[in-house]
C-alpha positions in Angstrom: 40.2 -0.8 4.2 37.9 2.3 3.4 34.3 1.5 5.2 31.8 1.9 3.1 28.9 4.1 4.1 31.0 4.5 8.0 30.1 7.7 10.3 31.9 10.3 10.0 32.6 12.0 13.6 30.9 15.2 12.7 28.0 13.5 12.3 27.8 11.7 15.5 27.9 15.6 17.1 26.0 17.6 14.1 22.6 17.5 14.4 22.6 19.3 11.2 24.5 17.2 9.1 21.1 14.6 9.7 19.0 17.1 7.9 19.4 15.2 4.5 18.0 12.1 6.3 14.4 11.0 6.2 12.5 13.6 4.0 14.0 16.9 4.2 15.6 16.1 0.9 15.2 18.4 -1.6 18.1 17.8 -4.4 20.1 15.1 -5.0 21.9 13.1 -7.5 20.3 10.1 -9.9 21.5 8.2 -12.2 22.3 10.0 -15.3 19.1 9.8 -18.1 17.3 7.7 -15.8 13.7 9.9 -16.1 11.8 7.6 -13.6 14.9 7.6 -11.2 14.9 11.7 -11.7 11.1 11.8 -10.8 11.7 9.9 -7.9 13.8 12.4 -6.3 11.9 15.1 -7.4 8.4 14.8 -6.8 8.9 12.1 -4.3 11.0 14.4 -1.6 14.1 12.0 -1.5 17.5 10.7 -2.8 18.9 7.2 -3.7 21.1 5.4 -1.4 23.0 2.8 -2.9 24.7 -0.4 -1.4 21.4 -2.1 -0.6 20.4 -5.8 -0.1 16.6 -6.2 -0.3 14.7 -9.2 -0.2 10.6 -9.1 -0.9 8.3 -10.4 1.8 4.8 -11.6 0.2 4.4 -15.0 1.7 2.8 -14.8 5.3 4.9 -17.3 6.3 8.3 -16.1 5.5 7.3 -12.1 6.6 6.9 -13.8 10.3 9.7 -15.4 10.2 12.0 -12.3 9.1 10.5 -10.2 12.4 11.4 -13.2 14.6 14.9 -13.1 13.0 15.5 -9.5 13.1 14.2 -9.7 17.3 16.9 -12.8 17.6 19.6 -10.6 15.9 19.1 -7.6 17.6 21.8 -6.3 20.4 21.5 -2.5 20.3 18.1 -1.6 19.7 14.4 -2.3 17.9 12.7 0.3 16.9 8.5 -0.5 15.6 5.8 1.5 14.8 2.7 0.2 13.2 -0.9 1.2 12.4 -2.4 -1.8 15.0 -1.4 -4.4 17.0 -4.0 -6.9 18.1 -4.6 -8.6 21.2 -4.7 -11.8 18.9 -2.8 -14.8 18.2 0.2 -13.4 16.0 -0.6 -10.1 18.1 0.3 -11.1 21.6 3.4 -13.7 20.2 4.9 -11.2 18.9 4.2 -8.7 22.0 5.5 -11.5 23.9 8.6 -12.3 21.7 9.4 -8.9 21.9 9.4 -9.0 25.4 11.5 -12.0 26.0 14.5 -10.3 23.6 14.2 -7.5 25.6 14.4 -9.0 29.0 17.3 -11.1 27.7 19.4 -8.6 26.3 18.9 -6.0 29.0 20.1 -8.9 31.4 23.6 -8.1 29.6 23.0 -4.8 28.2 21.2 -2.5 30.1 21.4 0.1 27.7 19.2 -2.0 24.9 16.8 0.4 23.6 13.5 -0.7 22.8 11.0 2.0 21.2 7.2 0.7 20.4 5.1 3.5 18.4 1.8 2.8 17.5 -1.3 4.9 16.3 -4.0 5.6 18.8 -7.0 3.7 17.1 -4.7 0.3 17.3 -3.9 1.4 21.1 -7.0 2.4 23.4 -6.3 4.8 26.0 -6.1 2.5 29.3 -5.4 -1.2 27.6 -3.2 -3.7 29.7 -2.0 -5.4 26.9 1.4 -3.9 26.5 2.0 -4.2 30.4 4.0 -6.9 30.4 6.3 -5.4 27.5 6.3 -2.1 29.5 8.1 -4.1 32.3 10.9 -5.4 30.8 12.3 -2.0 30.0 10.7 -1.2 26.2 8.8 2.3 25.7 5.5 2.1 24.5 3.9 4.7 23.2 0.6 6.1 21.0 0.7 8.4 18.4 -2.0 11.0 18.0 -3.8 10.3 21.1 -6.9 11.0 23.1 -6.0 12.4 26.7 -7.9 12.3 29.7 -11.6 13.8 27.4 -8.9 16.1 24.8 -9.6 15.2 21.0 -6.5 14.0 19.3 -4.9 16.9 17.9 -5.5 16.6 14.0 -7.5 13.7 12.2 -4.5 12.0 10.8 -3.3 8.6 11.5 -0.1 6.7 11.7 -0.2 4.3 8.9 3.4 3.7 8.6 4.7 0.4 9.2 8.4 0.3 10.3 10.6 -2.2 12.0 14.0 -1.7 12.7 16.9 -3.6 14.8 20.3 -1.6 15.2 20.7 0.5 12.1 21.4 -2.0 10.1 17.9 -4.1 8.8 14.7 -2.6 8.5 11.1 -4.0 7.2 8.9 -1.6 5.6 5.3 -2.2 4.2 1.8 -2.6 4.6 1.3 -5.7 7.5 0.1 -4.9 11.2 0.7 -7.3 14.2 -2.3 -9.0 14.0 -3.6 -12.8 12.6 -4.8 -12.1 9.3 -1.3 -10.5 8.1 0.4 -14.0 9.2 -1.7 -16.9 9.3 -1.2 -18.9 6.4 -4.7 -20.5 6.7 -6.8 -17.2 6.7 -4.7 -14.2 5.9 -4.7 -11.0 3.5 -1.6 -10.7 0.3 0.3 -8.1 1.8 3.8 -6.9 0.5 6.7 -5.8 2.7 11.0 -5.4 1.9 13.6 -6.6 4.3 16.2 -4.3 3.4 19.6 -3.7 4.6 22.0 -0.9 4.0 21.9 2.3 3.7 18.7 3.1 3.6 18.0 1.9 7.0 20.0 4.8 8.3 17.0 7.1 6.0 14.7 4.6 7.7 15.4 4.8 11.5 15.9 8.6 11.1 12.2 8.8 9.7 11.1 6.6 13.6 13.3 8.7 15.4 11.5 11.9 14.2 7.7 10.3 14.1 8.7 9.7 18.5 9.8 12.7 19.0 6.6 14.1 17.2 3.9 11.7 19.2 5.4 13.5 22.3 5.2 16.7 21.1 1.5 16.2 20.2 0.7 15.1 23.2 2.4 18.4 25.0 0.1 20.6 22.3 -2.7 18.8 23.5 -2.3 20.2 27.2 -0.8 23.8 26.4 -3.7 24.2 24.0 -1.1 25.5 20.9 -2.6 26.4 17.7 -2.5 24.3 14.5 -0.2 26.7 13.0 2.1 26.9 15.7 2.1 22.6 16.1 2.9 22.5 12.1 6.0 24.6 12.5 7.2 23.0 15.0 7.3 19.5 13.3 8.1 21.6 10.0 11.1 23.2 11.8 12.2 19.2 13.2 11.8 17.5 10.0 13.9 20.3 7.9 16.5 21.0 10.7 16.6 18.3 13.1 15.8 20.8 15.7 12.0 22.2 17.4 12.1 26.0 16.8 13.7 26.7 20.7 16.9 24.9 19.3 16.1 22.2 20.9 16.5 18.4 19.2 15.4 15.4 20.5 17.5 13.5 17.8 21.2 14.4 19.3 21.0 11.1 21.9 20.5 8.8 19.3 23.5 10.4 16.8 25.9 7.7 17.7 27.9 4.6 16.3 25.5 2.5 18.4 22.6 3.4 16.2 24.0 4.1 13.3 26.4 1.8 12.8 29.5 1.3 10.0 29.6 -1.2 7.7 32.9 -2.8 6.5 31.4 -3.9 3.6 28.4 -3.1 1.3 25.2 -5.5 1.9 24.2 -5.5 -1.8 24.5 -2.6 -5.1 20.6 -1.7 -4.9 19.8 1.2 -5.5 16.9 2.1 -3.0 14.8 5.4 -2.2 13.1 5.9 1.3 9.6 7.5 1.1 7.5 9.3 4.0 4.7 11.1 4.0 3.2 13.3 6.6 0.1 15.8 6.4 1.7 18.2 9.3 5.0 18.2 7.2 4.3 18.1 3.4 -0.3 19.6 2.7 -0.3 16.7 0.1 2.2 13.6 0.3 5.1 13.7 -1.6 4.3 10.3 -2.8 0.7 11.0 -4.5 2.6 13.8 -6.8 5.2 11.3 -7.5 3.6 8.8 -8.4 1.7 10.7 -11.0 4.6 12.1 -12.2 6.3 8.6 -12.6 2.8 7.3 -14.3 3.2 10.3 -16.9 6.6 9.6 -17.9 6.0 5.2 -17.7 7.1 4.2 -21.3 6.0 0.3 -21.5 3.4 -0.6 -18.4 2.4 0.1 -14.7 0.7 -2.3 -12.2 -0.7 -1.1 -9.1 -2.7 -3.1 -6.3 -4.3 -1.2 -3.7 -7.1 -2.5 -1.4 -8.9 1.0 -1.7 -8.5 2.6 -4.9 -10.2 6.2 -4.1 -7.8 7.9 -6.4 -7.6 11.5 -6.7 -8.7 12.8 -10.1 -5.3 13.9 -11.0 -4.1 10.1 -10.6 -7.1 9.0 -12.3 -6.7 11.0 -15.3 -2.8 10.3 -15.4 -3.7 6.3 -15.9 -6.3 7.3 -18.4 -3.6 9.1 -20.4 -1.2 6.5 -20.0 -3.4 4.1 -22.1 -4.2 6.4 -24.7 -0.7 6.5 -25.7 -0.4 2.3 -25.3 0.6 2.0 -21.6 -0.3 -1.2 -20.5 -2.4 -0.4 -17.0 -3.3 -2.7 -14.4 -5.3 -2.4 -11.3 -5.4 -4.9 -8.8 -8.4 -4.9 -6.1 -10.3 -6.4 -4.3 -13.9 -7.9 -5.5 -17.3 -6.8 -2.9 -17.0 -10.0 -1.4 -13.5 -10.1 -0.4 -13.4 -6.1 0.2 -12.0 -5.6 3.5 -14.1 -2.7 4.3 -17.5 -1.8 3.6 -20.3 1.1 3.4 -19.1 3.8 2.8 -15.1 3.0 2.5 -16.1 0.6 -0.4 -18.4 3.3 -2.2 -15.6 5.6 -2.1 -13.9 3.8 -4.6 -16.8 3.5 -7.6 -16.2 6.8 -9.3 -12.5 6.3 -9.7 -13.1 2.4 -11.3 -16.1 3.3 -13.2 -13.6 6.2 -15.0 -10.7 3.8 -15.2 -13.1 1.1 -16.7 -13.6 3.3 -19.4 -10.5 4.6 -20.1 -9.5 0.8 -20.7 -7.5 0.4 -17.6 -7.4 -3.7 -17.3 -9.2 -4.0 -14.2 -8.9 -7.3 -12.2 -10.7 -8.1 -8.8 -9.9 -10.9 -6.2 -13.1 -12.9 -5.0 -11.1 -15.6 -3.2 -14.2 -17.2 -3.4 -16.1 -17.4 0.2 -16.8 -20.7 0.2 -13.9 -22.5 0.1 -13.0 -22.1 4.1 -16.4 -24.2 4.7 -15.4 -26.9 2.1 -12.0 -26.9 3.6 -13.5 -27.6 6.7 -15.7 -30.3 5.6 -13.5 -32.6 3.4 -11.2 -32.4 6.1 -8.1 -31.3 3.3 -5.1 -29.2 5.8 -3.5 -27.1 2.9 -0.1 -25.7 3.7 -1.4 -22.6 3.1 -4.7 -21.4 1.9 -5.1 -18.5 -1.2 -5.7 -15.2 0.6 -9.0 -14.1 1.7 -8.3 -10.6 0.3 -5.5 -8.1 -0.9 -4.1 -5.3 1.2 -0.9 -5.2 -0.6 0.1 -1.6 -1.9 2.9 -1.9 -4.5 3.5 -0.2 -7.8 5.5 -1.1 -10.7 6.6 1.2 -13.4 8.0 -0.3 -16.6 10.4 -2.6 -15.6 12.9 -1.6 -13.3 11.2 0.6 -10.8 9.0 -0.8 -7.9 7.1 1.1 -5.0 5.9 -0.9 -1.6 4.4 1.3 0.6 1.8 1.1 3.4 0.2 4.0 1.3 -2.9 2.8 -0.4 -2.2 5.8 -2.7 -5.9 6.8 -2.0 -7.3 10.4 -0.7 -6.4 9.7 2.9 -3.1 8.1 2.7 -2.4 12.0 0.5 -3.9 14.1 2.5 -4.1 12.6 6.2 -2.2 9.8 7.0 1.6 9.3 7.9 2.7 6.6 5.4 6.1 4.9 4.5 7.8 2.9 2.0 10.7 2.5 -0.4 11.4 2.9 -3.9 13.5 0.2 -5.7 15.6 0.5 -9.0 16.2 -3.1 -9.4 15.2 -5.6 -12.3 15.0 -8.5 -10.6 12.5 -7.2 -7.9 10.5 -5.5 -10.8 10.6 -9.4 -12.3 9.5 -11.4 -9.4 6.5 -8.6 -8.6 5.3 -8.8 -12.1 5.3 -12.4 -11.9 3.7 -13.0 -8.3 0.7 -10.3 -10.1 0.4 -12.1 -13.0 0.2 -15.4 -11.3 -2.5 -14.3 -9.1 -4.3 -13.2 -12.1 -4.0 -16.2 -13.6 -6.0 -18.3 -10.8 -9.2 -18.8 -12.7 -9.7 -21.9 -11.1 -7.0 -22.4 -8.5 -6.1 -26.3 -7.3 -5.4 -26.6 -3.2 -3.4 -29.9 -2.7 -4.2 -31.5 0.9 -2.0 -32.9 3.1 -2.6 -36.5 4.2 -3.3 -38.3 0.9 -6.4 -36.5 0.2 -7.7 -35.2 -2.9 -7.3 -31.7 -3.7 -9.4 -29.2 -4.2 -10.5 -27.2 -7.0 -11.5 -23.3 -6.1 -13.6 -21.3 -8.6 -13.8 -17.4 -9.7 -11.2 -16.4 -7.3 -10.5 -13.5 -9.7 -11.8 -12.4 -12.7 -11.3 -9.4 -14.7 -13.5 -6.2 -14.3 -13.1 -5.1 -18.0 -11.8 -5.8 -21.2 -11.8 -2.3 -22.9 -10.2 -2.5 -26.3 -8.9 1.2 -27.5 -11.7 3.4 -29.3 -9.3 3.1 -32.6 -11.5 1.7 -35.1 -15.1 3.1 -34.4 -17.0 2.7 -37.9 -17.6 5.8 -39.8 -21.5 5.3 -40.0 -23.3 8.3 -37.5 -23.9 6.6 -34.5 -21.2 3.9 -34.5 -19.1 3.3 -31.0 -16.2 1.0 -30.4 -16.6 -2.5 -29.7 -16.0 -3.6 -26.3 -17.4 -3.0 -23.2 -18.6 0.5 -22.5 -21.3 2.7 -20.2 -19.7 1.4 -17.4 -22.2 2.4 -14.0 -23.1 1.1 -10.9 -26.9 -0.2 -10.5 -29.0 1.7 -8.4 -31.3 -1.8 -8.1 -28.6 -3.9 -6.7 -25.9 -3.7 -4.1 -22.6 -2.7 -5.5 -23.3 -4.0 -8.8 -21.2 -3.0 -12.0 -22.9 -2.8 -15.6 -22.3 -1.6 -19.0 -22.8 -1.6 -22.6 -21.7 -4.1 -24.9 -22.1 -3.8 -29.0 -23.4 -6.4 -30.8 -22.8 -5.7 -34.6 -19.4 -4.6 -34.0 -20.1 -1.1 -33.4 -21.2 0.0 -37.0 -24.3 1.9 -37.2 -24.5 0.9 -40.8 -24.2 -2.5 -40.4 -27.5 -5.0 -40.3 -28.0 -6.9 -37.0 -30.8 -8.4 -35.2 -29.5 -6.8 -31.9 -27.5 -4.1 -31.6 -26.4 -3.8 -28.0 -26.6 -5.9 -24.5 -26.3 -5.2 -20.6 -24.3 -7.6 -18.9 -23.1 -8.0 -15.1 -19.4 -9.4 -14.1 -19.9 -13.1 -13.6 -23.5 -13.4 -13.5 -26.3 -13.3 -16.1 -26.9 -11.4 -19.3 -29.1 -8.6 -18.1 -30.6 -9.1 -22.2 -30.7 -7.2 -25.3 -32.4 -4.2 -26.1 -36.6 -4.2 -26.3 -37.8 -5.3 -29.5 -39.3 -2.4 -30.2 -35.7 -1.0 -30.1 -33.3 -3.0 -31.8 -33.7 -0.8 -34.7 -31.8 1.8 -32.5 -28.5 2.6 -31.0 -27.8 2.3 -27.2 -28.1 5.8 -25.5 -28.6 4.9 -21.8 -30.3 3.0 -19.2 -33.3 3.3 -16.8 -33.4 1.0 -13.7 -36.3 1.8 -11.2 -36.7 -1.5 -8.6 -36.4 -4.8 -10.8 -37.0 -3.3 -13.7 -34.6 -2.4 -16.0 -35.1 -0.6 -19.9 -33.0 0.5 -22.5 -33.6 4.0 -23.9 -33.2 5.0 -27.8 -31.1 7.6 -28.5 -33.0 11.3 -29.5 
């Protein structure tokens, strides 16, 4: 019987015939028609690999679980590389998991290969807590690096988040090692993909590269080579396999025993493996894809991203996409559930304040802080709790195309970071993400049942929505008329990260007789009022705020 997706012999001893693997893609088929699939390849720097089984990981619970099955499973190799790994609870179980699969399999295969990558800001420089993995045989190493007083050798970060166990399954997406990506009773909605296939090959090709390239930095570091001359060389890896000497680091690894055969297919999904990399690509292939792929959406697009700093060209792309009846959704997280602040958090204003206005449906998750203290004091022991925050990154496109990615398709994950994820052309993923988003919007009032027989409780304003912008279609004819809805859209300079707008009162028409024509109002708190009386004659230009005190201004 013909394997499917088996090694051919000149691969195992051509590093060249790799080249097609893990971004150096630059045609490919797709399915005939298919305009989103086209884009995909296109813009996004890769091909489709077919004969895929993927399974979406979005309860904390279950994502745990699959890394503890794929260590279990393992008897070749495990290949990681993450963003941070905690000396925590989750953090050091799974260091030490790790580290008993590794001691046990070397005892009968002293060839297992263990690989650990992980950024430098999740490592520090002389930590002990990898130590103990060290000695059983697995390679740990930092990406990017500080040595011994040198800077690191370009601002970027590893951001990726990949775990792989012989060639065969893979988990990609945005969770760390760390409690609040696993703890069902205080954790943050993260979305990952167990996939197995073909893709994995694309997958563990993409690790491979990213090791050799964390060595390599750390050699520019002490020989002092220019920026220039540290670009080609990853440039000259990624396109050929090779450094610019000839040399490849990859030809070790280009084997059976990582890149195994399959006698039969996993699954028929049809899945595409993104990476982006600042030293490879100036901006990531996956930020012009994904504003190709929100030009050419037909029906809707979701996207949930814990730091929406867009660039313009994103920005203006969803703006568009509603003008000619997109349905747009953003998902984010509220100021109180925001998982960073200062300036992080600000970053993010002008891009919602210009969405907001374009009628983008913008909803935020509060979580509602309170609810861990009346937990706590009622004594209920939930399951599992709602999330304290979103970091999930995923993106759906009409209805058959979904993206999860550690990318939060910001400014840095374009222009600095290393980032990966995976494309999938399936309905039935595209179904259960729409459905898991609009379920959490849904939660205006979200029940917890306890364990124990006692009564459950009832959480509050875990999200609401940020705007309700109907489409500027029927403005009034009168001079002076706007569209209903809500509209002027700023942040208060009186207040801490506090949204307002504009709201009309007599429906917009200029000519039409009202007592008041316009109020201010604040997401779930008070009216900030109607105009002054001695304005209500007048239409809403603007507002004033100096301190407390807040004015409306007529317009000239």
């Amino acid at each position: 019987m013909a394997k499917t997706g088996s090694l051919p012999g000149l691969l195992c001893s051509s590093v060249a015939a790799f080249v097609l693997l893990a971004g150096a893609v630059t045609s490919a088929e797709t399915e005939e028609g298919n305009t989103l699939a086209e884009v995909v390849v296109d813009a996004g720097r890769t091909r489709w690999t077919s004969n895929n089984r993927v399974e979406l990981l979005a309860d904390p619970r279950r994502a745990w679980e699959a890394r503890l099955d794929l260590l279990e499973a393992a008897r070749n190799h495990i290949f990681i590389s993450t963003y941070s790994w905690h000396e925590n609870t989750y953090g050091t179980r799974f260091r030490n998991e790790l580290a008993r699969v590794v001691s046990s399999r070397k005892s009968v295969n002293e060839d297992f290969t263990v690989r650990c990558l992980a950024d430098a800001t999740g490592m520090k420089m002389f930590s002990r807590a990898f130590n103990d993995l060290r000695k059983t045989g697995a390679v740990v190493r930092s990406y990017n690096r500080q040595s011994w007083g040198m800077a690191p050798v370009f601002d970027g970060r590893m951001h990726d988040k990949l775990m792989i166990t012989d060639g065969r399954k893979a988990i990609v997406g945005g969770r760390n090692y760390s409690d609040i990506y696993f703890d069902p009773q205080r954790w943050w909605l993260d979305f990952g993909v167990l996939v197995e296939g073909s893709a994995v090959w694309e997958l563990q090709m993409i690790f491979l590269k990213s090791w050799a390239v964390s060595e390599d930095l750390l050699g520019a570091q002490h020989f002092g080579w220019s920026m220039e001359d540290i670009r080609r060389r990853i440039r000259s890896l990624w396109s050929t396999g090779r450094f610019p000497d000839g040399e490849s680091p990859l030809e070790e690894y280009l084997n059976e025993g990582f890149f195994p055969d399959y006698e039969s297919p996993p699954g028929e999904t049809k899945v595409a493996v993104l990476y982006d990399n600042s030293m490879v690509w100036h901006r990531a292939p996956t930020a012009a894809m994904l504003v190709e792929l929100v030009e050419a959406a037909e029906t809707e697009i979701d996207i949930m991203t814990p730091f929406p700093n867009f660039e313009e060209v994103l920005t203006r792309a969803l703006a568009d996409a509603v003008k000619r009846g997109v349905h747009v959704r953003l998902i984010t997280n509220d100021r109180e559930a925001a998982i960073r602040g200062g300036w992080i958090r600000l970053a993010a204003f002008p891009t919602l304040i210009e969405l907001a206005e374009s009628g983008v449906e913008i909803w935020a998750w509060k979580a509602n802080p309170k609810l861990l203290a009346e937990v706590a004091e009622t004594g209920c022991a939930p399951a599992i709790m709602p999330p304290i925050a979103l970091h999930g990154k995923v993106v759906r496109i009409d209805d058959e195309l979904t993206i999860v990615h550690s990318s939060n398709f910001n400014i840095r994950s374009t222009y600095y970071n290393t980032e990966a994820g995976l494309v999938v052309l399936d309905h039935g993923l595209n179904r259960e993400v729409r459905a898991l988003l609009d379920r959490l919007i849904s939660l205006h009032d979200l029940r917890i049942s306890c364990q124990d027989g006692l009564a459950g409780i009832t959480v509050e304003n875990v999200v609401y929505q940020l705007t309700d912008l109907p489409l500027a279609e029927d403005v009034p004819i009168a001079f002076g008329s706007v569209r209903t809805g809500r509209r002027e859209a700023e942040w208060r300079a009186d207040a801490p990260a506090t949204l307002c707008w504009a709201e009309a009162l007599d429906g917009g028409d200029a000519g039409a007789e009202a007592e008041e024509n316009a109020s201010q109002h604040l997401p779930g708190e008070q009216n900030l009022g109607p105009a002054a009386p001695g304005f209500r004659d007048l239409r809403f230009f603007g507002r004033s705020l100096r301190g407390r005190h807040e004015s409306f201004l007529p317009a000239a």
